[in-house]
Predicted model as a PDB file, atoms N, CA, C, CB and O in Angstrom, pLDDT in the B-factor column:
MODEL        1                                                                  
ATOM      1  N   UNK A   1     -13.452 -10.642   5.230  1.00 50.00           N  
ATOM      2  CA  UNK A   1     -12.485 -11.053   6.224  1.00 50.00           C  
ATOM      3  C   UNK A   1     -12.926 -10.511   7.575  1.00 50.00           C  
ATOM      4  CB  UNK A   1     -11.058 -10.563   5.859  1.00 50.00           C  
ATOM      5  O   UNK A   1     -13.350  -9.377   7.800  1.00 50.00           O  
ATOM      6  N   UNK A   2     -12.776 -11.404   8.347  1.00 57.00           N  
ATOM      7  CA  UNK A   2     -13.308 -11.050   9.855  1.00 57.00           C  
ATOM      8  C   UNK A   2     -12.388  -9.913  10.411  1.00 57.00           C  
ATOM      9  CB  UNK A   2     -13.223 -12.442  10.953  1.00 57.00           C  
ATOM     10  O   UNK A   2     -11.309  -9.735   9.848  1.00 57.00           O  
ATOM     11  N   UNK A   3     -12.694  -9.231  11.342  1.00 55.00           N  
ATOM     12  CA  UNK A   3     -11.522  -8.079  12.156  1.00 55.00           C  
ATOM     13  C   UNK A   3     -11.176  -9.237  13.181  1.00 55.00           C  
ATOM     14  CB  UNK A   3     -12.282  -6.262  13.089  1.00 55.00           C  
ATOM     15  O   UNK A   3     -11.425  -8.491  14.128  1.00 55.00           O  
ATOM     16  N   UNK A   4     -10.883 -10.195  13.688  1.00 58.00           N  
ATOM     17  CA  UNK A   4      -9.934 -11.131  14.102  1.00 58.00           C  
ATOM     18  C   UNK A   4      -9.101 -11.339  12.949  1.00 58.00           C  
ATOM     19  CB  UNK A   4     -10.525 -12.389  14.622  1.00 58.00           C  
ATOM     20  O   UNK A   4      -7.899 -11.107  13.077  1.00 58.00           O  
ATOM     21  N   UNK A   5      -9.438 -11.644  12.108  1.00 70.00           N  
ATOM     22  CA  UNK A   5      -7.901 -11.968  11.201  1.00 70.00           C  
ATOM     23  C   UNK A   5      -7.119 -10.863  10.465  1.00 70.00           C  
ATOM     24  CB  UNK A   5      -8.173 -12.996   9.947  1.00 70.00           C  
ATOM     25  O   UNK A   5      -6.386 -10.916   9.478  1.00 70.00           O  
ATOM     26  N   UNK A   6      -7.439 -10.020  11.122  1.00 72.00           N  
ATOM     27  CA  UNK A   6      -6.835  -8.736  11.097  1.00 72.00           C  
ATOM     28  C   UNK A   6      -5.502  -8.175  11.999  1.00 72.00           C  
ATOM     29  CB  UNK A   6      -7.895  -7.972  11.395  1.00 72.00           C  
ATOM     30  O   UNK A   6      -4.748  -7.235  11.749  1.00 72.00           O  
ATOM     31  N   UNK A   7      -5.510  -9.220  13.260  1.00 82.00           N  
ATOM     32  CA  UNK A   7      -4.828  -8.975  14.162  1.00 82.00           C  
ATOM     33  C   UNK A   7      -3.730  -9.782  14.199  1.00 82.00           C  
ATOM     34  CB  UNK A   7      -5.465  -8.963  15.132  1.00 82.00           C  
ATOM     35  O   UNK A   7      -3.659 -10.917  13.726  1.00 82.00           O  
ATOM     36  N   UNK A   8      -2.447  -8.877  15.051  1.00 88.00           N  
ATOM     37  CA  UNK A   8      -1.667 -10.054  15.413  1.00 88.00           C  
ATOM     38  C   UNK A   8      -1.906 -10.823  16.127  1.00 88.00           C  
ATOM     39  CB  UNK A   8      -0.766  -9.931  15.746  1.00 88.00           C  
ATOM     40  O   UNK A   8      -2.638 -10.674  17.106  1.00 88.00           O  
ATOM     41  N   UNK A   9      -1.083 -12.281  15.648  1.00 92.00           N  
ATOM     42  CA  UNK A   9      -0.862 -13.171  17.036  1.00 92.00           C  
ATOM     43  C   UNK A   9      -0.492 -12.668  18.170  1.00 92.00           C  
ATOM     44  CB  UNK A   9       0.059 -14.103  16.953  1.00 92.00           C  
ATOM     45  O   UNK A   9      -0.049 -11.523  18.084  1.00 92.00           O  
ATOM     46  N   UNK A  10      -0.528 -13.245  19.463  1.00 93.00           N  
ATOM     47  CA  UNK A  10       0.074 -12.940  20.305  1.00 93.00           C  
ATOM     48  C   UNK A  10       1.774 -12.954  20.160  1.00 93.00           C  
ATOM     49  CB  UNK A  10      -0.484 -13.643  21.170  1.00 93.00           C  
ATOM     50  O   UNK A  10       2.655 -12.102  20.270  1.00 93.00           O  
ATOM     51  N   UNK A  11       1.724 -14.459  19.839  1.00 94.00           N  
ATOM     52  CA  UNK A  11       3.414 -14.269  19.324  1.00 94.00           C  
ATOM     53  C   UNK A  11       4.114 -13.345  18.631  1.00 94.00           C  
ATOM     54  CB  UNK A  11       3.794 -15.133  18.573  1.00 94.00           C  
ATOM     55  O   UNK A  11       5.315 -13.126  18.787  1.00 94.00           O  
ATOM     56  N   UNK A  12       3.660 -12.999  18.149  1.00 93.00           N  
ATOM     57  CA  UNK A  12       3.667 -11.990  17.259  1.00 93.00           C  
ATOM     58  C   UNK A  12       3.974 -10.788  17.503  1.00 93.00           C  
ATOM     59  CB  UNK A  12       2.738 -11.907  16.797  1.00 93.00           C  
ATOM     60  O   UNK A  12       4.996 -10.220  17.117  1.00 93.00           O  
ATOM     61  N   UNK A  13       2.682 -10.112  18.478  1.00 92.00           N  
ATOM     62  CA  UNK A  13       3.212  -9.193  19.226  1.00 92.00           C  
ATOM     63  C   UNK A  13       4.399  -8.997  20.557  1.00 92.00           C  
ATOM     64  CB  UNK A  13       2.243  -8.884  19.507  1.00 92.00           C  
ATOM     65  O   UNK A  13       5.067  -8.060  20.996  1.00 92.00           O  
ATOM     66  N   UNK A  14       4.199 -10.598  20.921  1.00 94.00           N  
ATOM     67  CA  UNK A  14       4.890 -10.397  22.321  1.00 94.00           C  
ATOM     68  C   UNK A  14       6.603 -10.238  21.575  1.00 94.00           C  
ATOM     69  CB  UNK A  14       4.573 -12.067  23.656  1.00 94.00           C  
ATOM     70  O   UNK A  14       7.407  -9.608  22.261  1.00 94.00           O  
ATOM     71  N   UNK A  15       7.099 -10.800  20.224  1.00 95.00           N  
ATOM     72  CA  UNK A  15       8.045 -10.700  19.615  1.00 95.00           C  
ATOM     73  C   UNK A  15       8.631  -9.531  19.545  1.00 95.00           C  
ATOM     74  CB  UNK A  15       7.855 -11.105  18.698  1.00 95.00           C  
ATOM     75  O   UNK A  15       9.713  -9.156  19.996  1.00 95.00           O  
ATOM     76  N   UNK A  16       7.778  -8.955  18.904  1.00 93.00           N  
ATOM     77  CA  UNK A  16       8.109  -7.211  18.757  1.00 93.00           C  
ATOM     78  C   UNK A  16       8.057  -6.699  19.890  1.00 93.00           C  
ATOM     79  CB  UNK A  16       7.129  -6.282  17.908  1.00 93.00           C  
ATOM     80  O   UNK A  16       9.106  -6.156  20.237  1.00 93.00           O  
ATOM     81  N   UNK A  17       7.149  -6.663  20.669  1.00 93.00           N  
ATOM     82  CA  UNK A  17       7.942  -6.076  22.324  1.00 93.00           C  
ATOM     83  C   UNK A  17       9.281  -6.561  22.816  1.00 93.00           C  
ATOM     84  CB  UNK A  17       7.032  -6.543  23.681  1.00 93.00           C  
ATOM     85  O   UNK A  17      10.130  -5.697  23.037  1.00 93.00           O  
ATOM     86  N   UNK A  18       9.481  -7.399  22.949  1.00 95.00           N  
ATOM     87  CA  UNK A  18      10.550  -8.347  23.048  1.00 95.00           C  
ATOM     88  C   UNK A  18      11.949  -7.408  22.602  1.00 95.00           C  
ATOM     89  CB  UNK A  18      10.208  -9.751  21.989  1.00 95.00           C  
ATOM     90  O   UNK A  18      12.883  -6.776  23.096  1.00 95.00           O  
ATOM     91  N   UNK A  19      11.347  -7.821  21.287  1.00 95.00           N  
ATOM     92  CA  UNK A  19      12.909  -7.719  20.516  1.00 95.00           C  
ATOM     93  C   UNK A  19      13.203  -5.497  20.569  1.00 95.00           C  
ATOM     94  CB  UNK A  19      12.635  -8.682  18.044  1.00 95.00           C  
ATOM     95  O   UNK A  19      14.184  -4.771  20.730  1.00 95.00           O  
ATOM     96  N   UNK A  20      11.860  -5.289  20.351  1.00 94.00           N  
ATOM     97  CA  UNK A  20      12.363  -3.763  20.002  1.00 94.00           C  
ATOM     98  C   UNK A  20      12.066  -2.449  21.425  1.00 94.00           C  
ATOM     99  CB  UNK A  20      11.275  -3.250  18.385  1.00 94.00           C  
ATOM    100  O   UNK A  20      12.470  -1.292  21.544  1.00 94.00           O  
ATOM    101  N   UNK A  21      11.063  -3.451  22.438  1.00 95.00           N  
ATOM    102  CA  UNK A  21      10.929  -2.857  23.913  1.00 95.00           C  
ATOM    103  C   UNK A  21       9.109  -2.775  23.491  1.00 95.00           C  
ATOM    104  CB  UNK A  21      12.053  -0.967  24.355  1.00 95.00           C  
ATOM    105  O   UNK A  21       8.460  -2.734  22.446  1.00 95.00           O  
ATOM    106  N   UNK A  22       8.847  -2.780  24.748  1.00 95.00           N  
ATOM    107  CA  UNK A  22       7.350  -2.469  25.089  1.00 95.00           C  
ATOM    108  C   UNK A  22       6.444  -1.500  23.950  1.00 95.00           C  
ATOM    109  CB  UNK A  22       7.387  -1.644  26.580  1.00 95.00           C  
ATOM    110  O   UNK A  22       5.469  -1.788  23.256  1.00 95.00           O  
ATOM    111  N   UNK A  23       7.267  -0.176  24.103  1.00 95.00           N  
ATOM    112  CA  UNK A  23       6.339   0.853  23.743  1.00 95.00           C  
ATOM    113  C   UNK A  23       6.730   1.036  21.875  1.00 95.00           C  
ATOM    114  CB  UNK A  23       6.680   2.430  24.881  1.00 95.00           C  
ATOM    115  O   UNK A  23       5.990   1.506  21.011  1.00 95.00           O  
ATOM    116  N   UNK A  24       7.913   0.567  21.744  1.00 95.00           N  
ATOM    117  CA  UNK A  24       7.956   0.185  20.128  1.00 95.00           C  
ATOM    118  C   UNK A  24       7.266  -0.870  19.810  1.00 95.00           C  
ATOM    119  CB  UNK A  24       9.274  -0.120  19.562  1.00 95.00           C  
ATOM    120  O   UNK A  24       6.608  -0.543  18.822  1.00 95.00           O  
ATOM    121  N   UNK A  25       7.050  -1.914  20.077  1.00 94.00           N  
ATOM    122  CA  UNK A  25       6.912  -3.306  19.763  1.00 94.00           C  
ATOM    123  C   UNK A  25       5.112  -2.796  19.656  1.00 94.00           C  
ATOM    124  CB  UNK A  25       7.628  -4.691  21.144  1.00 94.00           C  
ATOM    125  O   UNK A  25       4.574  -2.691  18.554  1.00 94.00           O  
ATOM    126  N   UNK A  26       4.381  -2.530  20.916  1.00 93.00           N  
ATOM    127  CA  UNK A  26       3.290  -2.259  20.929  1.00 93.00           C  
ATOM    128  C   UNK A  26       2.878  -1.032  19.517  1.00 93.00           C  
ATOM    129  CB  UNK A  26       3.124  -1.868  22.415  1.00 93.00           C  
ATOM    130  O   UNK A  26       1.963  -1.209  18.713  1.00 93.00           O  
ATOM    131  N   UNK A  27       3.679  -0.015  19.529  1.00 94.00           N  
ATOM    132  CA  UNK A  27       2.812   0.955  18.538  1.00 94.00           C  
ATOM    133  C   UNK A  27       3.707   0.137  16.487  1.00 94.00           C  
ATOM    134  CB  UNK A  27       3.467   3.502  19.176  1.00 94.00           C  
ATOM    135  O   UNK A  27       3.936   0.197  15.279  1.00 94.00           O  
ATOM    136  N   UNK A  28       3.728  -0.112  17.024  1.00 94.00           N  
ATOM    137  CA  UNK A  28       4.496  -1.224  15.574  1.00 94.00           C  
ATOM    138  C   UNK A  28       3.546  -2.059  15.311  1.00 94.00           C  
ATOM    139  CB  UNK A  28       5.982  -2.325  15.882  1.00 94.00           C  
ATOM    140  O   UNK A  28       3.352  -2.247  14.110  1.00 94.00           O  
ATOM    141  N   UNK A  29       2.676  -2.806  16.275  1.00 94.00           N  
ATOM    142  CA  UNK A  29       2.099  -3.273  16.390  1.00 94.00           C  
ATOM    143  C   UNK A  29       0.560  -2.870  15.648  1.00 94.00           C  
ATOM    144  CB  UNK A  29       2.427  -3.403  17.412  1.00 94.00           C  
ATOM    145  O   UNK A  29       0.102  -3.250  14.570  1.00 94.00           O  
ATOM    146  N   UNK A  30       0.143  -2.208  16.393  1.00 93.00           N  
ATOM    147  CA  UNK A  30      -1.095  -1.202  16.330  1.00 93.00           C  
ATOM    148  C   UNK A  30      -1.169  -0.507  14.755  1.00 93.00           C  
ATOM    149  CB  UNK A  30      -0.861   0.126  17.604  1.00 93.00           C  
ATOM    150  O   UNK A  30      -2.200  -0.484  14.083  1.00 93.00           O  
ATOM    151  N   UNK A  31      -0.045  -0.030  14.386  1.00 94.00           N  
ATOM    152  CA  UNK A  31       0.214   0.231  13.245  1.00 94.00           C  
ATOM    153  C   UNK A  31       0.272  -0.668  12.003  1.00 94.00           C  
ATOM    154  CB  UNK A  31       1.118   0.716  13.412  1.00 94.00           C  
ATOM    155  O   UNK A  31       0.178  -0.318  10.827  1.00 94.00           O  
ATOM    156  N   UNK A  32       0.411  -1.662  12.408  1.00 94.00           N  
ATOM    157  CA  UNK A  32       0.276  -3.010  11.083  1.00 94.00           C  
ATOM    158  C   UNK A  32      -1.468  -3.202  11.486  1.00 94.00           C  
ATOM    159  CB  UNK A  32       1.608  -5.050  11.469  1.00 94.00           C  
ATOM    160  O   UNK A  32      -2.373  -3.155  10.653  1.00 94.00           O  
ATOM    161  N   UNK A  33      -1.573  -3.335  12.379  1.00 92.00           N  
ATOM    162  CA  UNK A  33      -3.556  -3.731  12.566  1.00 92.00           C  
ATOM    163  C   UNK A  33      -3.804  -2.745  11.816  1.00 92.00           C  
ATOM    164  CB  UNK A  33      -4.614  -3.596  14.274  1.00 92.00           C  
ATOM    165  O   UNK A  33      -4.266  -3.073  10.724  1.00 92.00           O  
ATOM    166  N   UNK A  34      -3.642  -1.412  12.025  1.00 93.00           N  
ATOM    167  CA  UNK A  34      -4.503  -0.180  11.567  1.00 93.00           C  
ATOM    168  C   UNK A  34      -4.299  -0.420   9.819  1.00 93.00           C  
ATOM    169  CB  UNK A  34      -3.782   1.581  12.278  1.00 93.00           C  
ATOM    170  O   UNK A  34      -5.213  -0.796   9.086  1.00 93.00           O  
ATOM    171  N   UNK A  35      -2.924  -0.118   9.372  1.00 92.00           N  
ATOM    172  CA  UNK A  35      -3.105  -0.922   8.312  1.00 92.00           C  
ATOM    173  C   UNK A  35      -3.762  -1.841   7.766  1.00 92.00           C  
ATOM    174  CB  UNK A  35      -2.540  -1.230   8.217  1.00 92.00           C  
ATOM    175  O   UNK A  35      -4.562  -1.568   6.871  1.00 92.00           O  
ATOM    176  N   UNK A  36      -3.584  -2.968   8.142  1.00 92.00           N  
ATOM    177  CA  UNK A  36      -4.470  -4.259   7.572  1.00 92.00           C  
ATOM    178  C   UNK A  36      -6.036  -3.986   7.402  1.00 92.00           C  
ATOM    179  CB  UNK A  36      -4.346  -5.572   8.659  1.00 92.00           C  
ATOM    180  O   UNK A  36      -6.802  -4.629   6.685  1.00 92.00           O  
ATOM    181  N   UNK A  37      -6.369  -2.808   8.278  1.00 91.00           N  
ATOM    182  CA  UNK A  37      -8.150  -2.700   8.344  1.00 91.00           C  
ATOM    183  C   UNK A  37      -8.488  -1.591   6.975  1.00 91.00           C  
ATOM    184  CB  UNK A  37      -8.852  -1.806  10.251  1.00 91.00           C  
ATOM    185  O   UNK A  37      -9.459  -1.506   6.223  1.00 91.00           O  
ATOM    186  N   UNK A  38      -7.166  -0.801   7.070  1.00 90.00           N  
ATOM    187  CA  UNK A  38      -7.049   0.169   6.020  1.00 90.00           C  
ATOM    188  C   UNK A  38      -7.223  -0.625   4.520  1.00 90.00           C  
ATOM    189  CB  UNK A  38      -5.555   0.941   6.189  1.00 90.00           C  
ATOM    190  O   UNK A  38      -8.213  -0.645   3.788  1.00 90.00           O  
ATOM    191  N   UNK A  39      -6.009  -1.214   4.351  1.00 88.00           N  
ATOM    192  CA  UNK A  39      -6.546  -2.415   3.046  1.00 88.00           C  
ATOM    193  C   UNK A  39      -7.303  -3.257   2.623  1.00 88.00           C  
ATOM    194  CB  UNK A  39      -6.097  -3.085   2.800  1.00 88.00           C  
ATOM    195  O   UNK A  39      -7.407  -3.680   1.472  1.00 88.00           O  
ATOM    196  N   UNK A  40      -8.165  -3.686   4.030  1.00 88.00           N  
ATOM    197  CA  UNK A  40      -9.374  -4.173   3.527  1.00 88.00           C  
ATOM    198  C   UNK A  40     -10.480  -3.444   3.058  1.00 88.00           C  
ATOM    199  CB  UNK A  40      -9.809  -4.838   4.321  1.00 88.00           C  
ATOM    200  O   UNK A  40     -11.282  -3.730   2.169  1.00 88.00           O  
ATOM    201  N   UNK A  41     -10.391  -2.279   3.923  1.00 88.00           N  
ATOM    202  CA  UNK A  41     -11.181  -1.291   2.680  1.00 88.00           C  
ATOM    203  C   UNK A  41     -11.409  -0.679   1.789  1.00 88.00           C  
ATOM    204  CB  UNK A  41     -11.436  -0.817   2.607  1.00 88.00           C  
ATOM    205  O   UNK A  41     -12.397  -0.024   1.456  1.00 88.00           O  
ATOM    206  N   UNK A  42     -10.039  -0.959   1.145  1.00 85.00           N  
ATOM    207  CA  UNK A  42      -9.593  -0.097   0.250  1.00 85.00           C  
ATOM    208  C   UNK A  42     -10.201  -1.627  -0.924  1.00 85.00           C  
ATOM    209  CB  UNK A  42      -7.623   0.598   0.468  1.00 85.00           C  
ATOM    210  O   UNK A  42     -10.625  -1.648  -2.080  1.00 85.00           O  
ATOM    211  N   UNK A  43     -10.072  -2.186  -0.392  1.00 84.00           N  
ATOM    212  CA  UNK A  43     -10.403  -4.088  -1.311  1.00 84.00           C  
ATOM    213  C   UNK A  43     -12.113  -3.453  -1.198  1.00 84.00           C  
ATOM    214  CB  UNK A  43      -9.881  -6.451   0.125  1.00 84.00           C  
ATOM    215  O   UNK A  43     -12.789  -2.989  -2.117  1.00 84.00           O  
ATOM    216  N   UNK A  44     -12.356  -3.566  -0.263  1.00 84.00           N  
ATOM    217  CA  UNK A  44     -13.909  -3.489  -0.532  1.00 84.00           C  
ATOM    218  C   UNK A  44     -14.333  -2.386  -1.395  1.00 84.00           C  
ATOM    219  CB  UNK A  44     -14.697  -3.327   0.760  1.00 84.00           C  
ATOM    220  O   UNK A  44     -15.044  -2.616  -2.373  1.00 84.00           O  
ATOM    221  N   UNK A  45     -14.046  -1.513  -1.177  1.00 84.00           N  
ATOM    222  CA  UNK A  45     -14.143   0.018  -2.331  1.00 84.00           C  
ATOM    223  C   UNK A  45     -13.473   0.197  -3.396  1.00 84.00           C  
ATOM    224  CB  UNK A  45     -13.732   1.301  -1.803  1.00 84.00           C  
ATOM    225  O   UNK A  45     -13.555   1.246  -4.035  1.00 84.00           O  
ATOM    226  N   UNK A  46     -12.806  -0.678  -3.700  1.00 76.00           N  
ATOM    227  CA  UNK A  46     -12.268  -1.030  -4.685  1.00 76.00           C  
ATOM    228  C   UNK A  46     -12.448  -0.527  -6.156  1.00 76.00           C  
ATOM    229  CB  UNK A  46     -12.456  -2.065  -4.570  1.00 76.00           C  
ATOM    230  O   UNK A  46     -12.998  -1.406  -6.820  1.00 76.00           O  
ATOM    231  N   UNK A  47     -12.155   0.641  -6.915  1.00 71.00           N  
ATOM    232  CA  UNK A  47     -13.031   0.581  -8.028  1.00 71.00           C  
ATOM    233  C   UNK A  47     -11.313   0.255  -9.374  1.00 71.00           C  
ATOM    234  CB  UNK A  47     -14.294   2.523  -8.159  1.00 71.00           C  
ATOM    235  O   UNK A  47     -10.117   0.534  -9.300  1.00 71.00           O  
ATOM    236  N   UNK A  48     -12.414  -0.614 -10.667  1.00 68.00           N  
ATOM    237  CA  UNK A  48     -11.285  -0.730 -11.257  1.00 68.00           C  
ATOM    238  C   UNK A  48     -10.858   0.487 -12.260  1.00 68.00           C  
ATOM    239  CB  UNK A  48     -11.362  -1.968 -11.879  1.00 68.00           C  
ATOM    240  O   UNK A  48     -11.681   1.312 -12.656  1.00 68.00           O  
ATOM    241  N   UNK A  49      -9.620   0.504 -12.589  1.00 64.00           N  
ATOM    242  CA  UNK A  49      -9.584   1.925 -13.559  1.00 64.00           C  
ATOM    243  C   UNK A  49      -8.820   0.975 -14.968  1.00 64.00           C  
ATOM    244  CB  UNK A  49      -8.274   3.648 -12.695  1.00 64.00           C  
ATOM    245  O   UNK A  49      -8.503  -0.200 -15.151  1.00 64.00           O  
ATOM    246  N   UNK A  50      -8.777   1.949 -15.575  1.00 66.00           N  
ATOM    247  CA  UNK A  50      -8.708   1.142 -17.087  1.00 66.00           C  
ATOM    248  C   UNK A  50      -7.307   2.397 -17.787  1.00 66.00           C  
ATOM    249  CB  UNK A  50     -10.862   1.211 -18.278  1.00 66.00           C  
ATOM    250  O   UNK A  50      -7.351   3.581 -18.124  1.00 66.00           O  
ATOM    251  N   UNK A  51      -6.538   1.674 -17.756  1.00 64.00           N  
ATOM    252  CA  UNK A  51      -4.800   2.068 -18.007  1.00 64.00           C  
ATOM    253  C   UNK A  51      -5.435   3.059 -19.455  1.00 64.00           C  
ATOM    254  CB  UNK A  51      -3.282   0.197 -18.515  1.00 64.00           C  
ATOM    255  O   UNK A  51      -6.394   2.602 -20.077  1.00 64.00           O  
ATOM    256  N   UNK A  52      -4.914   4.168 -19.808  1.00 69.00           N  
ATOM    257  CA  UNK A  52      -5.617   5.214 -21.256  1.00 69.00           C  
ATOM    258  C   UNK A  52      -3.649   5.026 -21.602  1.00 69.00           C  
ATOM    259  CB  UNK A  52      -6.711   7.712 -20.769  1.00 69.00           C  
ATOM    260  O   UNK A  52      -2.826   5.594 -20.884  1.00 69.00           O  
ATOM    261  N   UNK A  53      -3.411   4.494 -22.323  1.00 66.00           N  
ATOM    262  CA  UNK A  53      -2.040   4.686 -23.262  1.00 66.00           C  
ATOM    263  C   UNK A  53      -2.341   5.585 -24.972  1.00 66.00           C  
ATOM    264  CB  UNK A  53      -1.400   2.780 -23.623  1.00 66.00           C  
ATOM    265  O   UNK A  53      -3.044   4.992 -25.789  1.00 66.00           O  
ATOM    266  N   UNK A  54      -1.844   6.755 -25.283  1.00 62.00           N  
ATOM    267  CA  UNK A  54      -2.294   7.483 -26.556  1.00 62.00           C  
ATOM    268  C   UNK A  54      -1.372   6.560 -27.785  1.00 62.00           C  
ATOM    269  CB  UNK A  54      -1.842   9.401 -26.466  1.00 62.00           C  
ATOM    270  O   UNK A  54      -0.427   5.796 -27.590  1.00 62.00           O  
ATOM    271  N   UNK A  55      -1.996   6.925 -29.015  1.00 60.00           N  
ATOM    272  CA  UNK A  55      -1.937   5.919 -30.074  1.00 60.00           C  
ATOM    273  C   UNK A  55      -0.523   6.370 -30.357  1.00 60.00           C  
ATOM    274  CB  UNK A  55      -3.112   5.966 -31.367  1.00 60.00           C  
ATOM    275  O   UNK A  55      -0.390   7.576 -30.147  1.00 60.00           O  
ATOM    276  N   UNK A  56       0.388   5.862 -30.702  1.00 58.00           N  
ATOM    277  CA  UNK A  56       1.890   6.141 -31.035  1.00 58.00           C  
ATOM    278  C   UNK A  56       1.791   6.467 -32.718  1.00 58.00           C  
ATOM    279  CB  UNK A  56       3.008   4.631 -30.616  1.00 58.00           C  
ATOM    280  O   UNK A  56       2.761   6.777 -33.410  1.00 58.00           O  
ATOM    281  N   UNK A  57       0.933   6.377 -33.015  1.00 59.00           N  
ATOM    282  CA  UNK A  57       1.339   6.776 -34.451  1.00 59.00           C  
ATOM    283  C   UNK A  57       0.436   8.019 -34.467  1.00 59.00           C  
ATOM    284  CB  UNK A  57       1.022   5.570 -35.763  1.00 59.00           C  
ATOM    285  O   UNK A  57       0.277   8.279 -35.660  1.00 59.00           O  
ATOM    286  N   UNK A  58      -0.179   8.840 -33.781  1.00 58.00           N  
ATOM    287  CA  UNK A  58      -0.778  10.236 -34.149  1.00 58.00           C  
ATOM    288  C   UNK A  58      -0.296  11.141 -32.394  1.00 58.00           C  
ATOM    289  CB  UNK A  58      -3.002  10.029 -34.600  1.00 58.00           C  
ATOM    290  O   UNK A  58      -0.949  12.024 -31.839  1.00 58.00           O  
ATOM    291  N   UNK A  59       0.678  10.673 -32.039  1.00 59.00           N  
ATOM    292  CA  UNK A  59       1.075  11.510 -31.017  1.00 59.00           C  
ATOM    293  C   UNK A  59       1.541  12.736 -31.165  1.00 59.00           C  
ATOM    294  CB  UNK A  59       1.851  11.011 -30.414  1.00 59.00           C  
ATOM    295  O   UNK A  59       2.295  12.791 -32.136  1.00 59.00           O  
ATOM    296  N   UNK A  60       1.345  14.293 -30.314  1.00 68.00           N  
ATOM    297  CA  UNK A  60       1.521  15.256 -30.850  1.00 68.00           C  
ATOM    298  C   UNK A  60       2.909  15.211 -30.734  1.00 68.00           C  
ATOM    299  CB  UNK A  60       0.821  16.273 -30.433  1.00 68.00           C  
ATOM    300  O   UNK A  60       3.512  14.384 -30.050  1.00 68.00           O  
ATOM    301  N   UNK A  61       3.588  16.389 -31.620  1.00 70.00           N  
ATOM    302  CA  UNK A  61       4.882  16.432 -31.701  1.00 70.00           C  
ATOM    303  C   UNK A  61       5.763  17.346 -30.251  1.00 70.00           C  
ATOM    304  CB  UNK A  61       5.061  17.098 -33.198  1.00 70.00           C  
ATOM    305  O   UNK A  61       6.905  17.577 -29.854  1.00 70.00           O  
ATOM    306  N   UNK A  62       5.069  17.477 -30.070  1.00 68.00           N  
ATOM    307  CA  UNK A  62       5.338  18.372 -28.863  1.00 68.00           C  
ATOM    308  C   UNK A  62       5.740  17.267 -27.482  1.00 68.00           C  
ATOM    309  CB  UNK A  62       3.777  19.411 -28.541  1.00 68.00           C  
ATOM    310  O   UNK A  62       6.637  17.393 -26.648  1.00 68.00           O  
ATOM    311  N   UNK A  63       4.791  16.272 -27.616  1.00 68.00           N  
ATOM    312  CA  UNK A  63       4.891  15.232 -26.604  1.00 68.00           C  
ATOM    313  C   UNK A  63       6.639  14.051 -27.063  1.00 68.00           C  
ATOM    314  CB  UNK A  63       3.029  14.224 -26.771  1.00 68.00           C  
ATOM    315  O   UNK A  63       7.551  13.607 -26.366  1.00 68.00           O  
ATOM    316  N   UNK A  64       6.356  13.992 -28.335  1.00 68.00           N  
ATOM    317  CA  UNK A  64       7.681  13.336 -28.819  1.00 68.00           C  
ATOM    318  C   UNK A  64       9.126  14.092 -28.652  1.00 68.00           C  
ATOM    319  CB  UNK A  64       7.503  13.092 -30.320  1.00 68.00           C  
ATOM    320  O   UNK A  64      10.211  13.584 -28.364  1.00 68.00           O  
ATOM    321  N   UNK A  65       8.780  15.573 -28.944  1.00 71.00           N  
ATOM    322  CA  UNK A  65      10.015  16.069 -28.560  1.00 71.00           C  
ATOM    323  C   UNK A  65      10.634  16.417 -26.432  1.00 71.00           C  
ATOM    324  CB  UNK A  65       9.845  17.556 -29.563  1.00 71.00           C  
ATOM    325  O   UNK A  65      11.638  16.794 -25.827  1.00 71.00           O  
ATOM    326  N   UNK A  66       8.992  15.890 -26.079  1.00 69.00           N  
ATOM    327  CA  UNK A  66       9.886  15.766 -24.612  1.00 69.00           C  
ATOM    328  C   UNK A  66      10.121  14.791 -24.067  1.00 69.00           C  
ATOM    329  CB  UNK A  66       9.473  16.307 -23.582  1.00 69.00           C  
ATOM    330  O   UNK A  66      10.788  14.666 -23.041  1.00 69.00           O  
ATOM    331  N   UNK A  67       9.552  13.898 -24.743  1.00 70.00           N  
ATOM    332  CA  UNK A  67      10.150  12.359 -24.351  1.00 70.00           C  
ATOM    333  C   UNK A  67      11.589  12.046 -24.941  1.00 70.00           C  
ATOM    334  CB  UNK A  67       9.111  11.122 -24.991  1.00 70.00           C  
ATOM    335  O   UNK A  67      12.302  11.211 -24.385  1.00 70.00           O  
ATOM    336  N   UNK A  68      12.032  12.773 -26.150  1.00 70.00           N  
ATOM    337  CA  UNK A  68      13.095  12.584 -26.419  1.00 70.00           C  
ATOM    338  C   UNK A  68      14.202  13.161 -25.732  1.00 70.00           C  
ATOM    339  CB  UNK A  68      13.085  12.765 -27.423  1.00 70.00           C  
ATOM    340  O   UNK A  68      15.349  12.725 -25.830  1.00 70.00           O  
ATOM    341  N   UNK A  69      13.784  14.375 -24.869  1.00 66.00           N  
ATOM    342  CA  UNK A  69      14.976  14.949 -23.830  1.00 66.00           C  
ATOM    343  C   UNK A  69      15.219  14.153 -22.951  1.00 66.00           C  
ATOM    344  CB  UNK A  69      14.745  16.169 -23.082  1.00 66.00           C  
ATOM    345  O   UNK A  69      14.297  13.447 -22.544  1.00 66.00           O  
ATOM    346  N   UNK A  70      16.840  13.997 -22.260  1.00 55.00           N  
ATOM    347  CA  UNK A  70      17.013  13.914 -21.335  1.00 55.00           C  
ATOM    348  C   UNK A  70      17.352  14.664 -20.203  1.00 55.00           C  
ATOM    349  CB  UNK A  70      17.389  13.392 -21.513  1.00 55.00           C  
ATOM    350  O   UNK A  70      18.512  15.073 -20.169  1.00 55.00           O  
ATOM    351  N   UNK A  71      16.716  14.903 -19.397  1.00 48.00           N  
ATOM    352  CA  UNK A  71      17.161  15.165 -18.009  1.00 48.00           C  
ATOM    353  C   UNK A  71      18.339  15.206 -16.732  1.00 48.00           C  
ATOM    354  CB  UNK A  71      16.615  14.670 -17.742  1.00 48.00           C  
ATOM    355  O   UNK A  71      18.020  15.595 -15.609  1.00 48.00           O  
TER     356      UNK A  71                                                      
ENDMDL                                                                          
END                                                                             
């Protein structure tokens, strides 16, 4: 993804100035870009992990008796 489509529209921004004032609208702003660049890298570095669930029929007893408390 390009860093143009990373950005707001103008409309977009001029909205949020608008509606919430200059210096909100602008760092509201800045803050969704910074984001969006943040998640694309987090996409590119991406590594997958693989869910570990333990076998329910040899679980220790120790683990069964604290799942059975409530809190």
């Amino acid at each position: 993804m390009k860093k143009d489509d990373l950005s707001l529209s103008y409309s977009a921004r001029k909205a949020l100035t608008v509606h919430l004032g200059e210096a909100a609208g602008n760092e509201i702003a800045s803050l969704i870009q910074r984001m969006a660049t943040q998640i694309e890298e987090l996409k590119r570095n991406k590594v997958s992990v693989t869910q570990v669930i333990p076998n329910q029929g040899v679980m220790d007893p120790l683990i069964k008796a604290l799942e059975s408390e409530s809190f």
